[in-house]
PASE-319763 format. One record per residue (C-alpha): z, x negated, y; residue in three letters; residue number from 1. Coordinates in steps of 0.2 Angstrom, whole numbers, plus 5000, padded with zeros to 4 digits. Example, Ala and Ser with C-alpha at 12.3 -4.5 7.8 and 13.67 -1.06 7.14 Angstrom:
BEGIN
+------+------+------+------+-----+
!   c3 !   c1 !   c2 ! code ! pos !
+------+------+------+------+-----+
! 5039 ! 4938 ! 4978 !  ALA !   1 !
! 5036 ! 4932 ! 4995 !  SER !   2 !
+------+------+------+------+-----+
//
This chain:
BEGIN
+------+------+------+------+-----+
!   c3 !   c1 !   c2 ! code ! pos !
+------+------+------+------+-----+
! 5068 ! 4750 ! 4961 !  UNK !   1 !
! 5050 ! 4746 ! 4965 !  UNK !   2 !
! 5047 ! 4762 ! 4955 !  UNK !   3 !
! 5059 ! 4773 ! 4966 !  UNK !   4 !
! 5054 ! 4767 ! 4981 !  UNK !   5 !
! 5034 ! 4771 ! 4977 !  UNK !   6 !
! 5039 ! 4788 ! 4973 !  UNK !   7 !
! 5050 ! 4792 ! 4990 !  UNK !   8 !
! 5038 ! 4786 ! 5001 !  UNK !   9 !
! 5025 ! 4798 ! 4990 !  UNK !  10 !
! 5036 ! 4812 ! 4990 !  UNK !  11 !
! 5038 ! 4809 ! 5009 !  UNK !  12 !
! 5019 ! 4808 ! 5014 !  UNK !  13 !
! 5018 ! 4823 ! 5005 !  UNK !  14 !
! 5030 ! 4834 ! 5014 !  UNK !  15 !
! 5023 ! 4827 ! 5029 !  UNK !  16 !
! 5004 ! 4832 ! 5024 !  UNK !  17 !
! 5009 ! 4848 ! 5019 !  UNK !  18 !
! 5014 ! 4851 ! 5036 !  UNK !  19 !
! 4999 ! 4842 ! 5043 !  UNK !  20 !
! 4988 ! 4854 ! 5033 !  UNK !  21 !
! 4996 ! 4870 ! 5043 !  UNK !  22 !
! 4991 ! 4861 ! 5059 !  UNK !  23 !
! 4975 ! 4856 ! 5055 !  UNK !  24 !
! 4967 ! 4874 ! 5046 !  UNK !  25 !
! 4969 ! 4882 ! 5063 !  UNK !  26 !
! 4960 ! 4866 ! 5073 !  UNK !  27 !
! 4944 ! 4868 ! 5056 !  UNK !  28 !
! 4944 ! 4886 ! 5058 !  UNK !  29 !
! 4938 ! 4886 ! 5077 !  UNK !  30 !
! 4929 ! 4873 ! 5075 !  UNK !  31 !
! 4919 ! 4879 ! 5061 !  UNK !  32 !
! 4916 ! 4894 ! 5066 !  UNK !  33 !
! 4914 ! 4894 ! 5084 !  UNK !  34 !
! 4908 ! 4877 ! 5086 !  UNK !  35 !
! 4922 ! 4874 ! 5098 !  UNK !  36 !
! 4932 ! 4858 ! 5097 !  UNK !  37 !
! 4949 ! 4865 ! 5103 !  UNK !  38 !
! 4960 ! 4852 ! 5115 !  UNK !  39 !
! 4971 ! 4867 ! 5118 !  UNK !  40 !
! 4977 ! 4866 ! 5098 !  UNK !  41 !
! 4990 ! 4852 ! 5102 !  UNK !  42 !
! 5000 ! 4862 ! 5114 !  UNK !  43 !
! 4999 ! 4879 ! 5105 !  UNK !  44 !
! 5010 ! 4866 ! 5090 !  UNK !  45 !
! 5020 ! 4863 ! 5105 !  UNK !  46 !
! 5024 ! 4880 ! 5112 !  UNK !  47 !
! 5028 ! 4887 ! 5093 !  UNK !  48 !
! 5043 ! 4873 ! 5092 !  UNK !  49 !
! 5046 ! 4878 ! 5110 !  UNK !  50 !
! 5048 ! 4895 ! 5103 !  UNK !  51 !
! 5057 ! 4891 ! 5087 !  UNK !  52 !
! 5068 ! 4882 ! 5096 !  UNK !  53 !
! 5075 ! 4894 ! 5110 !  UNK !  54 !
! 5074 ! 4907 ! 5099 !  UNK !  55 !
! 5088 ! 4897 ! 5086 !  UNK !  56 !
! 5097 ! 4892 ! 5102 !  UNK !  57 !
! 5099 ! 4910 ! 5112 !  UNK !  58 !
! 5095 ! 4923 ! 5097 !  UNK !  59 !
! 5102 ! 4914 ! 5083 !  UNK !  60 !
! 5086 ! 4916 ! 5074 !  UNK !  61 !
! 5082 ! 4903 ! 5058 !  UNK !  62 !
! 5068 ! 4893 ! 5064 !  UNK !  63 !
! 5056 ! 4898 ! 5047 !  UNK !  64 !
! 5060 ! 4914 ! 5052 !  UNK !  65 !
! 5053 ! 4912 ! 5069 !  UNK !  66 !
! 5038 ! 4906 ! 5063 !  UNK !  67 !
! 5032 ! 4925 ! 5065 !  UNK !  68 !
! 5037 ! 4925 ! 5082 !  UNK !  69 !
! 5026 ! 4910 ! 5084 !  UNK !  70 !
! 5013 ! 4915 ! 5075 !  UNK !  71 !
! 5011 ! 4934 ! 5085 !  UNK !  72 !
! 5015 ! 4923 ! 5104 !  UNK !  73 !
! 5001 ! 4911 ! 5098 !  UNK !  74 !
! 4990 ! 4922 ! 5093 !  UNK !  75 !
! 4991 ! 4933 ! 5107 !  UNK !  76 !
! 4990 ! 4919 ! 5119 !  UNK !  77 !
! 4975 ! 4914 ! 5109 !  UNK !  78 !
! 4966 ! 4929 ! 5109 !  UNK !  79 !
! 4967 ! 4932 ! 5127 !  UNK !  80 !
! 4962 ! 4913 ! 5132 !  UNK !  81 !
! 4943 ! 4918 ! 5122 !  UNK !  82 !
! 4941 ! 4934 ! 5125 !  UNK !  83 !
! 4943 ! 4931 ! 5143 !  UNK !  84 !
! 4939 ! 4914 ! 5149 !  UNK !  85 !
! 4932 ! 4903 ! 5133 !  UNK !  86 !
! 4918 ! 4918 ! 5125 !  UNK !  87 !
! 4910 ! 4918 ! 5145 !  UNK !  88 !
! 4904 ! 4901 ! 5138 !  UNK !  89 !
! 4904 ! 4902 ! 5117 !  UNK !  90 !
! 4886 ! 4902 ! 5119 !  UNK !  91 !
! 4884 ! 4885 ! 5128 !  UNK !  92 !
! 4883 ! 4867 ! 5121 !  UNK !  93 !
! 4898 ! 4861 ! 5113 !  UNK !  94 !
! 4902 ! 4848 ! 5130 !  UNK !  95 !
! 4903 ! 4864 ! 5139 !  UNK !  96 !
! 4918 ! 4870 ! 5129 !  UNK !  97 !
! 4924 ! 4855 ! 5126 !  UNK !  98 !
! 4926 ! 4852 ! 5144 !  UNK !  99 !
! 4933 ! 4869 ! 5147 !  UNK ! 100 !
! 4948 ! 4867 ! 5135 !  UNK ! 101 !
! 4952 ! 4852 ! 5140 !  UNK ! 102 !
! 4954 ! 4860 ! 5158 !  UNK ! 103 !
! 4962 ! 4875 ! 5152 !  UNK ! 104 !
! 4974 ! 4860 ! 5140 !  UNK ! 105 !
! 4979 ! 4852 ! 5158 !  UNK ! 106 !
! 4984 ! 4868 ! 5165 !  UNK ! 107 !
! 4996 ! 4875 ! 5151 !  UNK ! 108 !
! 5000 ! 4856 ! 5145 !  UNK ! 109 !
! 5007 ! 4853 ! 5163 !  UNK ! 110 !
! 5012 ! 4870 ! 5166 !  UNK ! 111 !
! 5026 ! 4867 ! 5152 !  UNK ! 112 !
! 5029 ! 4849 ! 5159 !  UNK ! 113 !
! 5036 ! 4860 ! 5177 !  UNK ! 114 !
! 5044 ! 4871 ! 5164 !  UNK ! 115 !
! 5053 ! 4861 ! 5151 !  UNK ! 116 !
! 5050 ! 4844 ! 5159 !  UNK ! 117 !
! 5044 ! 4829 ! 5148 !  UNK ! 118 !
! 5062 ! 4824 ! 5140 !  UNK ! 119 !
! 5064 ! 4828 ! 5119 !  UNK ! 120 !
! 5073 ! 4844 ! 5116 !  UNK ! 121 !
! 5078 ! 4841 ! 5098 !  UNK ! 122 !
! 5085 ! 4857 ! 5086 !  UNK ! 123 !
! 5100 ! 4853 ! 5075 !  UNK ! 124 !
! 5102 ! 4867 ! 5062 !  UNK ! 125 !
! 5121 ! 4872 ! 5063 !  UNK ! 126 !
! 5119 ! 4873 ! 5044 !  UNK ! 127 !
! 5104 ! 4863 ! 5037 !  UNK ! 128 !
! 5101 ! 4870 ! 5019 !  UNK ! 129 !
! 5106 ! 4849 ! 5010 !  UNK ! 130 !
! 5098 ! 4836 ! 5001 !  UNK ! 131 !
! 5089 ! 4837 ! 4984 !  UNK ! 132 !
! 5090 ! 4820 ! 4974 !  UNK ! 133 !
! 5083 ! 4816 ! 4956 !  UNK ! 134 !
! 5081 ! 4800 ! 4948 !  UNK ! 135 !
! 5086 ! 4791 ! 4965 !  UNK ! 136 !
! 5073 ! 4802 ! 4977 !  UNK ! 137 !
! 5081 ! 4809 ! 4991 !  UNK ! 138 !
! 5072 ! 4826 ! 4997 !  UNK ! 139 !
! 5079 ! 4835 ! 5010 !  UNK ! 140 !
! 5076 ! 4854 ! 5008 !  UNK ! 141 !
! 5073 ! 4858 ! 5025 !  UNK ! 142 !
! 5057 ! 4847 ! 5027 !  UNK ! 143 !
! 5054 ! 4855 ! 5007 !  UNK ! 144 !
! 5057 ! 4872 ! 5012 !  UNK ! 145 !
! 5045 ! 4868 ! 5028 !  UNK ! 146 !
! 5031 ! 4861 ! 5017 !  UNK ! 147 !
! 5031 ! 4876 ! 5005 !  UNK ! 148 !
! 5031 ! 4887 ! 5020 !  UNK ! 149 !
! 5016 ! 4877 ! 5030 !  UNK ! 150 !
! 5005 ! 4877 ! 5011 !  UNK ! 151 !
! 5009 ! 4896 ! 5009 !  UNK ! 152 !
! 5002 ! 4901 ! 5026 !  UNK ! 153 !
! 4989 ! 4888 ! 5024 !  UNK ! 154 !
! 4986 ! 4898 ! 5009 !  UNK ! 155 !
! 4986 ! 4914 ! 5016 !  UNK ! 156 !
! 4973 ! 4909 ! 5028 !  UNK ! 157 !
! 4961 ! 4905 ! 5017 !  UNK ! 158 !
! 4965 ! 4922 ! 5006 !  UNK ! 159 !
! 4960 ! 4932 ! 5024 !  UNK ! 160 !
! 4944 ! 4922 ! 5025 !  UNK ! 161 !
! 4938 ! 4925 ! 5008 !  UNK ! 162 !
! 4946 ! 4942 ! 5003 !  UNK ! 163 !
! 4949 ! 4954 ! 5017 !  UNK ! 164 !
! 4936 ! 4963 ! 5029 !  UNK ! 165 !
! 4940 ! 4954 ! 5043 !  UNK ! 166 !
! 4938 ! 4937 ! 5036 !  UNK ! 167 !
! 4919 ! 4943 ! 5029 !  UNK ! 168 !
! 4916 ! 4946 ! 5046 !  UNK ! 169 !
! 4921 ! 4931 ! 5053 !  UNK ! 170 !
! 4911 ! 4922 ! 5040 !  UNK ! 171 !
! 4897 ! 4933 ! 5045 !  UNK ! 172 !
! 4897 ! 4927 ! 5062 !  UNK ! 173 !
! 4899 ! 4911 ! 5058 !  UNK ! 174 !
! 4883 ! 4910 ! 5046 !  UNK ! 175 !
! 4872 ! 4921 ! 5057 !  UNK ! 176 !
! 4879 ! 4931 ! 5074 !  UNK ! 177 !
! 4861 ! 4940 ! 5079 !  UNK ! 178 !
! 4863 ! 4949 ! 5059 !  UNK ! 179 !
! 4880 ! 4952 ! 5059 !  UNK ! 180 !
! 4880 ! 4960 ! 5076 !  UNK ! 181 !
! 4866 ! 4971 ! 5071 !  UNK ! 182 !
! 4877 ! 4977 ! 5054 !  UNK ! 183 !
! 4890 ! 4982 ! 5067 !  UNK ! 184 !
! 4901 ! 4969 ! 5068 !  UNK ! 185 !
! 4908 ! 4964 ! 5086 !  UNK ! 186 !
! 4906 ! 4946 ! 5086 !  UNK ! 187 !
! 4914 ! 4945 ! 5103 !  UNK ! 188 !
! 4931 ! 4951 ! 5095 !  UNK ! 189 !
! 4928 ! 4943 ! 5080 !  UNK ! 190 !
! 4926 ! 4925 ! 5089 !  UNK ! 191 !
! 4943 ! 4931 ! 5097 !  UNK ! 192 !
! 4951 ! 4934 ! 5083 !  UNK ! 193 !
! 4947 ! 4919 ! 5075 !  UNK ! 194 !
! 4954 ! 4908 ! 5090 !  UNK ! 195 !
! 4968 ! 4919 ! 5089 !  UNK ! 196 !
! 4971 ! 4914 ! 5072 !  UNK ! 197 !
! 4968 ! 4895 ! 5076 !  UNK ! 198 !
! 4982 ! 4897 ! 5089 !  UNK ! 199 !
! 4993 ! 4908 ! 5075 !  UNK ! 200 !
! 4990 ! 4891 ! 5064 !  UNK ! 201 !
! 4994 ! 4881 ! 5076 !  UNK ! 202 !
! 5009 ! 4890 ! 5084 !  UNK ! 203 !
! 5018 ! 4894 ! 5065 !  UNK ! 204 !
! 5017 ! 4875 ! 5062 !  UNK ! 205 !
! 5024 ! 4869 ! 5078 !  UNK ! 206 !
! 5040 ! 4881 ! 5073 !  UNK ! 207 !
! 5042 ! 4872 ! 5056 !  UNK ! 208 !
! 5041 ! 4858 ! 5064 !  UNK ! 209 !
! 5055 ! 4860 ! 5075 !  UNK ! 210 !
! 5067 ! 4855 ! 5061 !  UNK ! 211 !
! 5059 ! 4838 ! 5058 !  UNK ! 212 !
! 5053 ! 4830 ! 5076 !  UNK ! 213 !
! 5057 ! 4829 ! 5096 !  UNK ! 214 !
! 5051 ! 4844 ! 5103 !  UNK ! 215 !
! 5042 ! 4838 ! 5120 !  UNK ! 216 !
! 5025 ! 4843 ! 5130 !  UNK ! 217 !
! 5018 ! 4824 ! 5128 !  UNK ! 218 !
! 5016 ! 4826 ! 5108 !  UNK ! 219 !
! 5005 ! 4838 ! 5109 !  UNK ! 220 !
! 4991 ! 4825 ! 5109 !  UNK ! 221 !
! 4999 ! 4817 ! 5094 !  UNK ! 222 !
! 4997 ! 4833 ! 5086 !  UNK ! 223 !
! 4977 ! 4836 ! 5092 !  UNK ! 224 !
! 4973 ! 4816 ! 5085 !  UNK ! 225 !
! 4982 ! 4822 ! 5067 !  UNK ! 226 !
! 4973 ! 4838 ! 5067 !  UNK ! 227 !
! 4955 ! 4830 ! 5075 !  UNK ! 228 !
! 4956 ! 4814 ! 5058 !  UNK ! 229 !
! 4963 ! 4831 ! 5045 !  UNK ! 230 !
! 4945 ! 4839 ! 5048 !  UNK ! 231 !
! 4935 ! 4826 ! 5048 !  UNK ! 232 !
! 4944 ! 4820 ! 5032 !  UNK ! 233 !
! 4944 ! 4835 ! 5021 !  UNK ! 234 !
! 4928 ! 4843 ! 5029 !  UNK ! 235 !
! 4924 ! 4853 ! 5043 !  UNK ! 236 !
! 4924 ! 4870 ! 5042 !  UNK ! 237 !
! 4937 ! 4871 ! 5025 !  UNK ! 238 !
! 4954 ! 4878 ! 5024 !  UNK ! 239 !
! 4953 ! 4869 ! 5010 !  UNK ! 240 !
! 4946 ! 4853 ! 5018 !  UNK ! 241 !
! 4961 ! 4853 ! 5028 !  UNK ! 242 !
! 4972 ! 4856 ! 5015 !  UNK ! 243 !
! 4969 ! 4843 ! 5004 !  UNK ! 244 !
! 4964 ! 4830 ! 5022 !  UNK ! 245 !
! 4982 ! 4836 ! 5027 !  UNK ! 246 !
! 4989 ! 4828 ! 5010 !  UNK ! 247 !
! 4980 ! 4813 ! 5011 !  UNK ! 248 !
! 4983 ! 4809 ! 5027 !  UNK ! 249 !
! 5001 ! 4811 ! 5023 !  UNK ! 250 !
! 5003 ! 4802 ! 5010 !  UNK ! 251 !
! 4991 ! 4787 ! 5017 !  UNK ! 252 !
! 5003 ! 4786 ! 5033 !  UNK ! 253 !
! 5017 ! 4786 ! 5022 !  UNK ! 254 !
! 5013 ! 4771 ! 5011 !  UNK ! 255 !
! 5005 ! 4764 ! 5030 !  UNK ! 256 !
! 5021 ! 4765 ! 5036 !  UNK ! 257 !
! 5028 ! 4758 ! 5024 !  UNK ! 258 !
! 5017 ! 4741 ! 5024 !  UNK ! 259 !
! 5012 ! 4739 ! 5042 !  UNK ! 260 !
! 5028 ! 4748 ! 5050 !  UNK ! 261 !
! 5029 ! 4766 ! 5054 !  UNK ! 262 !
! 5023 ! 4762 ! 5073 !  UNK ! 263 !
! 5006 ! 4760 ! 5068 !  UNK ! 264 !
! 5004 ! 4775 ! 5059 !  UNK ! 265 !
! 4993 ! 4783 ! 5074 !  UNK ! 266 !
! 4982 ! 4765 ! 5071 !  UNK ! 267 !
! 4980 ! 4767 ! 5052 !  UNK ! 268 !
! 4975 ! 4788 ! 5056 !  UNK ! 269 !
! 4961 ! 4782 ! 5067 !  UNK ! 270 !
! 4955 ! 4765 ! 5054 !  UNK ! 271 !
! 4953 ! 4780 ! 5041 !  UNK ! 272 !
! 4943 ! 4791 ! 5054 !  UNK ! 273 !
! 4932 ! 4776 ! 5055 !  UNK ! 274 !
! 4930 ! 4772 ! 5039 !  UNK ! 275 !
! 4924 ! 4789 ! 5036 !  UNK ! 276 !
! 4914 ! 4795 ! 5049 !  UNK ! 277 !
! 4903 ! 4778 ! 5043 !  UNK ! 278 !
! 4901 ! 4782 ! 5024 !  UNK ! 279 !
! 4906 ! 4800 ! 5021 !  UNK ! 280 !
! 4906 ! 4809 ! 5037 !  UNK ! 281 !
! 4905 ! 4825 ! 5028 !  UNK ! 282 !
! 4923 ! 4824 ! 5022 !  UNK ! 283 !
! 4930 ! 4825 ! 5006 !  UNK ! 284 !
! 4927 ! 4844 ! 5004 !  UNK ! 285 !
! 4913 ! 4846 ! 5019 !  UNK ! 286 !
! 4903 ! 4861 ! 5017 !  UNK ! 287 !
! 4884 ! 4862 ! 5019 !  UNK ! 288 !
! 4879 ! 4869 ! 5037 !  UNK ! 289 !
! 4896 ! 4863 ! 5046 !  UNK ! 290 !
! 4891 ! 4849 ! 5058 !  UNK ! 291 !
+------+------+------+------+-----+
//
């Protein structure tokens, strides 16, 4: 019994990180690259559920099927938010850009609070794909079939940055602009594309995440804590960082959950972020030159 019950809440923190790991690659990537510590990621989570779910509820569209749609809204959004407002300032110290997220956060997050109001929209699959069990662990395939989802475009992300042209040149920016501007590389394009992505991350995770929890404009600083603990705990600047962060953290609120009661999950995230910020502030997969 003690046995089965170790294994769910495992099993459980896992699907959970998995999903965590999709909202914090996005949050790493900007940061990492542009030195900008994103407020705005925690309602781009919210307007991809946002999207998911009136997309399932007018269009009839599959809510992991929506995740494109998300993904392109989120990016465009994104996109346009640097290239016109935040790369006027990509330059400055990093309070500068804090500060001017967390203005441009208000705006949008309060924009959708006159939009959609603060009450929890919540999206019931008309047919929710079941429940898996083996030896006594219950497993339901829609949080499964989100997970794999979440770690394939995780994933995928990581492939871009390390395989394709425009990934190179992101890299190139990030480890010297004035060189990579003088290869030919527009770096003003490529820090908007790179935001882009972030908001494509974050956006595609807040649509798989429709089938699990409340969709509402006041989670989106749950979303921001979760995502601001998964970088500092896998390691600023790694997709994989956040990757493996993302998994930990799940499995660590889980098994806290479990002992301390699941309302202090939000408690144990930041004891964790503590913990490490005082003896490995690096993370556990930190690279060299990410600060």
């Amino acid at each position: 019994m003690a046995a089965t019950l170790f294994f769910q809440v495992l099993v459980n923190g896992l699907v959970l990180g998995g999903l965590y790991a999709c909202i914090a690659a996005g949050f790493s990537l900007v940061w990492g690259v542009l030195n900008i510590i994103n407020i705005l990621h925690g309602t781009f989570v919210v307007i991809g559920s946002y999207s998911a779910y009136y997309a399932y509820i007018y269009l009839g569209v599959h809510p992991f099927i929506s995740v494109v749609l998300a993904g392109i809204i989120l990016f465009i959004i994104g996109y346009l938010f640097q290239r016109g407002i935040i790369n006027r300032v990509v330059a400055a110290p990093v309070l500068i850009t804090l500060s001017l997220t967390f203005g441009l956060d208000l705006f949008l997050n309060n924009s959708l609070l006159v939009v959609f109001s603060a009450d929890y929209l919540k999206l019931n699959l008309a047919n929710p794909l079941g429940v898996l069990q083996f030896a006594g662990i219950y497993v339901p395939v829609d949080r499964l079939a989100a997970m794999v989802l979440a770690l394939f475009l995780t994933c995928l992300l990581y492939w871009v940055l390390e395989a394709s042209r425009i990934g190179r040149a992101i890299v190139a920016v990030r480890m010297d602009r004035e060189a990579a501007t003088l290869m030919g590389v527009n770096a003003k394009h490529i820090y908007a594309v790179t935001f882009g992505l972030g908001a494509l991350m974050a956006g595609s995770a807040g649509a798989m995440l429709s089938v699990i929890f409340p969709i509402s404009p006041i989670v989106s600083t749950l979303y921001l804590s979760k995502a601001f603990v998964i970088c500092v705990l896998g390691g600023l600047g790694s997709v994989a960082g956040a990757m493996v962060g993302g998994l930990v953290l799940g499995v660590v609120e889980s098994f806290g959950g479990l002992i301390f009661g699941p309302e202090h999950a939000m408690t144990i995230s930041f004891c964790l972020l503590i913990l490490l910020l005082i003896f490995r502030p690096t993370g556990i997969m930190g690279k060299k030159g990410y600060e």
